[in-house]
C-alpha positions, -999 to +999 in steps of 0.1 A: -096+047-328-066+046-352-064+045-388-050+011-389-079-003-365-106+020-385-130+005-405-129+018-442-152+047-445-179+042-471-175+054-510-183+089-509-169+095-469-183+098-437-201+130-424-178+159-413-174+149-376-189+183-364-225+171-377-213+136-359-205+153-331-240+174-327-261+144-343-248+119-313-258+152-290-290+148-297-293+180-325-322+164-349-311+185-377-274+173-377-291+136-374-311+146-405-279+154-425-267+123-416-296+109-430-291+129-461-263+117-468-267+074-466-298+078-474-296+066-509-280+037-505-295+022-478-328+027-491-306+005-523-303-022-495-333-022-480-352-020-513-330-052-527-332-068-493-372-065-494-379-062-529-410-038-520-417-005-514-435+000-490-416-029-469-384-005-479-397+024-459-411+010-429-378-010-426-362+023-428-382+044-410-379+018-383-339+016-389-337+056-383-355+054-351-334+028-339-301+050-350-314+081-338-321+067-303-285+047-300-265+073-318-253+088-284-234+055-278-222+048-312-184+048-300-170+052-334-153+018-336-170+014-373-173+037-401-209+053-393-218+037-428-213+006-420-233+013-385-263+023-401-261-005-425-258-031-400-289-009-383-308-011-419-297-051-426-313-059-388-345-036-396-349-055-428-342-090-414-368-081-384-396-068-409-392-101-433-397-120-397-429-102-382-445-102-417-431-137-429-420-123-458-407-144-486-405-128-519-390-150-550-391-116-566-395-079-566-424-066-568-429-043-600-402-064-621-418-071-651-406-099-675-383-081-705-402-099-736-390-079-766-356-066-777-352-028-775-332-043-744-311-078-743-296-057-714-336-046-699-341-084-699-308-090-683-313-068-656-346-086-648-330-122-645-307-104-625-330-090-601-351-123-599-318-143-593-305-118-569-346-118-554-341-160-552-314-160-531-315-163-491-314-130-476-279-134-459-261-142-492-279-117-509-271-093-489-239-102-487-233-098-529-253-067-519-229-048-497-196-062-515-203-060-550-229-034-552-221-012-524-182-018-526-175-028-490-148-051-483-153-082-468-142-067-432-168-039-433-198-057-445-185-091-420-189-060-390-227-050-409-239-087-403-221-094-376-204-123-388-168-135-394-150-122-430-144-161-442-181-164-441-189-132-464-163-152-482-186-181-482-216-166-486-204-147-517-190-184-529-225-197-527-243-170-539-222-163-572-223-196-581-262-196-577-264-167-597-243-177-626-262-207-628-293-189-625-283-165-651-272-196-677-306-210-673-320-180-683-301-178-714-311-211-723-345-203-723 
């Protein structure tokens, strides 16, 4: 793999390729740092994706199992990131299927009514817009404009083409911002 063919590695870096190394080897403690350290922000996804906990960490634990078993073949022709997203976003998508999951919203989001926060309650119409969208736009704001990935790297977590995170993103701003205007009409 070269650097110009490589896919950006996520915010904080990949794993020092030693644990890589061991991890795809089999050694369940090396897989376990590697764990450790995406952890957080794919349970971010999942959570967002799902909007439940519970749902969050059986689409996780399923997403580990899945990476643990096909780690000895990951050939390194993506960021690991972006592999365990694309691992996480599938786990998710699969667990919304077998349970027919639709959610219009989080669970646990309460309505903002008073004012210690203008920005409490515009967090929540966030999170209900974000909740309101279909689950392949919202994952796509998800990964770009939460997560920070570039169109390339979260086009290679969905397996689609760039111009249609493009799109996606297109569609889904646009639903939000008019989401978020009726709520501030209200």
């Amino acid at each position: 793999m070269t650097a110009a063919t490589a896919t950006p590695a996520m915010r904080d870096g990949d794993v020092a390729p030693d644990v890589l190394r061991r991890a795809k080897a089999g050694d369940q403690q090396a897989f376990t740092e590697v764990v450790r350290h995406y952890d957080h922000r794919l349970r971010a996804l999942a959570y967002r994706l799902l909007g439940d906990r519970a749902a969050m960490d059986d689409a996780l634990q399923e997403a580990y199992v899945k990476a643990f078993r096909a780690l000895p073949g990951f050939r390194e022709d993506a960021a690991l990131g972006t592999w365990l997203y694309q691992i996480t976003y599938r786990a998710c998508v699969d667990l919304q299927r077998r349970e027919s999951r639709h959610h219009s919203e989080p669970s646990g989001a309460p309505r903002a009514a008073a004012d210690p926060a203008t920005t409490a309650a515009s967090r929540t119409d966030l999170t209900r817009a974000l909740a309101a969208l279909p689950v392949d736009q919202r994952a796509a704001v998800l990964l770009v404009d939460a997560e920070g990935l570039d169109y390339d790297a979260a086009a290679a977590v969905l397996g689609v083409a760039p111009g249609t995170i493009a799109s996606r993103l297109s569609r889904a701003r646009a639903a939000l911002r008019a989401a978020l205007a009726e709520g501030e009409t209200r």
